[in-house]
N, C-alpha and C positions, 0 to 999 in steps of 0.2 A: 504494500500500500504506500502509495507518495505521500512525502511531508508536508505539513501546511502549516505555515507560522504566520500568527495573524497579533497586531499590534492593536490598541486601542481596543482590546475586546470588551469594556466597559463603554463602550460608547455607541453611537449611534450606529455606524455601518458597522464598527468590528464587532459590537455582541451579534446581529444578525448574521455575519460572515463564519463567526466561529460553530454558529450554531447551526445554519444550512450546511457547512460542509461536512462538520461531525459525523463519521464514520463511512463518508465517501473516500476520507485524504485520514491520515493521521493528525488530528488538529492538534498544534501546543498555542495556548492565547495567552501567555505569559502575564501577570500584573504588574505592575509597576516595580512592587519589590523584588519580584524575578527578574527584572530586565529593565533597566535603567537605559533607555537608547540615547541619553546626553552621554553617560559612558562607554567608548567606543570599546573598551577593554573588557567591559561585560558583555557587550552584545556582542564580541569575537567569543568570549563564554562559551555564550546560550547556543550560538550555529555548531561550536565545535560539540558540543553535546547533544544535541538535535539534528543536525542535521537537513534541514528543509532543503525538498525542490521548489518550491513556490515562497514567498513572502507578500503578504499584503498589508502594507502600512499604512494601520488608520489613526494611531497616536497622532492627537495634536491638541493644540489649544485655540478651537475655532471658533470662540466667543470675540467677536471682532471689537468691543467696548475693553472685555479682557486684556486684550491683545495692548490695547494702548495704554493700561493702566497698567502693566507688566510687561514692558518691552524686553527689559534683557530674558525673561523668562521665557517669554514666549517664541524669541528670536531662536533660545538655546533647544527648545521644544521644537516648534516647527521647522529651522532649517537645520541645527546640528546634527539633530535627531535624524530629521529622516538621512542625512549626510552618510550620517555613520550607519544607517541600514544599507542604505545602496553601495557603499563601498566595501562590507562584508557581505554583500548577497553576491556580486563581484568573486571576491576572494573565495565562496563556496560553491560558487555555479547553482547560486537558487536566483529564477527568475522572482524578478521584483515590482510588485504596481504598488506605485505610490498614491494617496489619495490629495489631490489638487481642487480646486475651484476657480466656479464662475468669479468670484470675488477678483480675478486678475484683469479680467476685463473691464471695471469701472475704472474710469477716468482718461483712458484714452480715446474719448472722446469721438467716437466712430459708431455708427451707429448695425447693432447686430441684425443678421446671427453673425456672432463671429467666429474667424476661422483659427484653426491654430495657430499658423504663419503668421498673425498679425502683430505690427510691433504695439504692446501692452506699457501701459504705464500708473500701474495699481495706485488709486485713491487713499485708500487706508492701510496702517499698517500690515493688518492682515494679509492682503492681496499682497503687499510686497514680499511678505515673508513666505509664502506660498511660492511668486518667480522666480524668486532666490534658491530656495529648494527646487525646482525645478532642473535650474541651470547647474544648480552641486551636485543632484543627483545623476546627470546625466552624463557631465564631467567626470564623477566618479565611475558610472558604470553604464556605459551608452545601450547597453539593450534593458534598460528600466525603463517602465513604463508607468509617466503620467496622465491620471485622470484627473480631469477637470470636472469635479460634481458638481451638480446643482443644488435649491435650496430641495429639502428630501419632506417625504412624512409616512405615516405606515400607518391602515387602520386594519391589519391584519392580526395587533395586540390589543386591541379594543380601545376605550375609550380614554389609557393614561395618558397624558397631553409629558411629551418630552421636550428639554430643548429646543427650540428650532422649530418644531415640527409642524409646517404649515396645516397638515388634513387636522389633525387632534385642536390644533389649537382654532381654528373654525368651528369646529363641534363643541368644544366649550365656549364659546362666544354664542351661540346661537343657544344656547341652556339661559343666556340672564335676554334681559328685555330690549333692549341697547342696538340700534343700528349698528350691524357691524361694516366699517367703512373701508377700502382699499386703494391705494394710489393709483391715479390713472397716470401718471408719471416716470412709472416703472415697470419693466418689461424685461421677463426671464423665464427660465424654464422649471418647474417644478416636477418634479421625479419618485416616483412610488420606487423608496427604498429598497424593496424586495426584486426590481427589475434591475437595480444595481450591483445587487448581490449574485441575483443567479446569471449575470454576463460577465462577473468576478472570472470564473472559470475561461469563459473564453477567453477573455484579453490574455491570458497565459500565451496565448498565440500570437499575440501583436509584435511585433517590431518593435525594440527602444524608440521614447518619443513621446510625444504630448498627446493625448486626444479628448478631444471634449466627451462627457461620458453622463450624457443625461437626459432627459426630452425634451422636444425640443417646440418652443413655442412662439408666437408672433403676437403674441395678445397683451395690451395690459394686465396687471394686479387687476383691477377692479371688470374687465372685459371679462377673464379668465373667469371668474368667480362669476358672475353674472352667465355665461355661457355653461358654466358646471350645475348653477342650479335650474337656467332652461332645460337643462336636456334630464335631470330629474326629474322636473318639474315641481320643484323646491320653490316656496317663496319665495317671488325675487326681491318684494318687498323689507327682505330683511336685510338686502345689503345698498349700502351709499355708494355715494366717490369721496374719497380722500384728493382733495385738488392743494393740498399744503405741501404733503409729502414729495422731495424730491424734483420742489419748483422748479427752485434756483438752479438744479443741475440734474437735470432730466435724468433718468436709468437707464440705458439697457445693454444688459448684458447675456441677454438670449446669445446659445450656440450654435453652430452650423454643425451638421453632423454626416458631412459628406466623405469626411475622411475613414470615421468609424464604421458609415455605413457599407463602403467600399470593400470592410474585412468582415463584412458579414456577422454585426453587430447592429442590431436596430432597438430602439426605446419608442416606445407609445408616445404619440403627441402627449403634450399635457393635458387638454381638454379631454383625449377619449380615455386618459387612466385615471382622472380624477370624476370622471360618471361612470367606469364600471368598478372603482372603489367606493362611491358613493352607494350604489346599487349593494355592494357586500353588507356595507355599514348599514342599510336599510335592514336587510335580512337581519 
């Protein structure tokens, strides 16, 4: 059986990744206290004890407020860290997907889908520290492969609202009495986490390199969500426009997914995996 070492198994993609692969691969999902990835001498460790063909590194600190209020930390997390993965997946011949974001694409100012090729010049620290990783990891170890995720959510665990999680955190909004409002300012691709997970395996076969890894959409925030509950047939009167959010400096950082789709990798529009996860959540 192949080895799988999966990073950030406490979080959002890597608890889900450790857990669909679980007894297809050998999984180790190491905690923190096992595997320290700011320590490159630990994580030389854990491969020489383990062993993995594949690595998926989803360690990060992708609280983008975080991010700013802890910069050396987050600098030493997300770019040290994955640094020092990609240069010991290198030194053990275990293929490596790093996990990246849309977040690289705010602020250069172009307006999406965007393409990998594109020159990027991230807004907040986060996005920078995501390019930066990028360009170390692939320096270190040119057949690593970045994906660029989008924002995610899963209502295939029911109704716990997590982090981030745009589908959960609408379903609790929609529980108080409160117009719930969304930018029409902002434009990006929103992605059922579980289609993330179960094309983990394929990109094993990609080429070192960048690729946008998410669904892919044209729509406003607030279009998106008005088009998810037409095709329920959800009130639409429960949701507004947000016209504040994102005035001053318009969004979008939707992807193009012609590179990925090319290897025979495809994601559901946003709109048609957000009404037939609606439809689940109905049931």
């Amino acid at each position: 059986m192949k080895k799988l070492l999966v990073t950030g198994a406490s979080g959002f993609v890597g608890s889900r990744a450790a857990e669909f692969y679980r007894g297809k691969y050998e999984v180790y999902a190491p905690s923190h206290g096992e595997m320290d990835i700011t320590d490159e001498g630990n994580v030389y460790t854990v491969f020489e004890d383990f062993r993995p063909d594949y690595v998926v590194h989803c360690a990060a600190i992708s609280d983008i407020g975080r991010c700013e209020r802890e910069p050396e930390r987050s600098w030493k997390i997300n770019v040290d860290g994955s640094r020092n993965m990609a240069r010991v997946s290198a030194r053990y011949g275990a293929k490596c997907l790093v996990c990246s974001s849309d977040q690289v694409y705010q602020g250069n100012g172009a307006k999406g889908p965007h393409r990998e090729e594109e020159d990027i010049e991230p807004l907040n620290l986060y996005g920078r520290e995501k390019q930066r990783a990028e360009k170390e990891c692939l320096r270190e170890n040119p057949e690593c492969v970045m994906l660029r995720l989008s924002w995610m959510y899963d209502v295939r665990r029911g109704n716990r609202v997590e982090h981030g999680d745009f589908f959960t955190g609408l379903l609790s909004g929609l529980k108080s009495a409160e117009l719930l409002r969304y930018p029409i300012y902002d434009v990006r691709g929103i992605t059922d986490v579980n289609e993330v997970v179960e094309n983990l395996e394929k990109a094993f076969d990609l080429r070192g390199g960048i690729y946008n890894f998410g669904s892919p959409n044209d729509r406003n925030t607030y279009e998106t969500v008005l088009a998810m509950f037409e095709g329920l047939g959800w009130d639409t009167g429960r949701i507004g426009k947000n016209e504040e959010a994102f005035v001053e400096r318009p969004r979008d950082i939707s992807m193009a997914q012609e590179k990925l789709n090319a290897c025979g990798i495809v994601f559901s529009p946003t709109v048609e995996a957000l009404i037939r996860n609606g439809r689940i959540y109905a049931c």
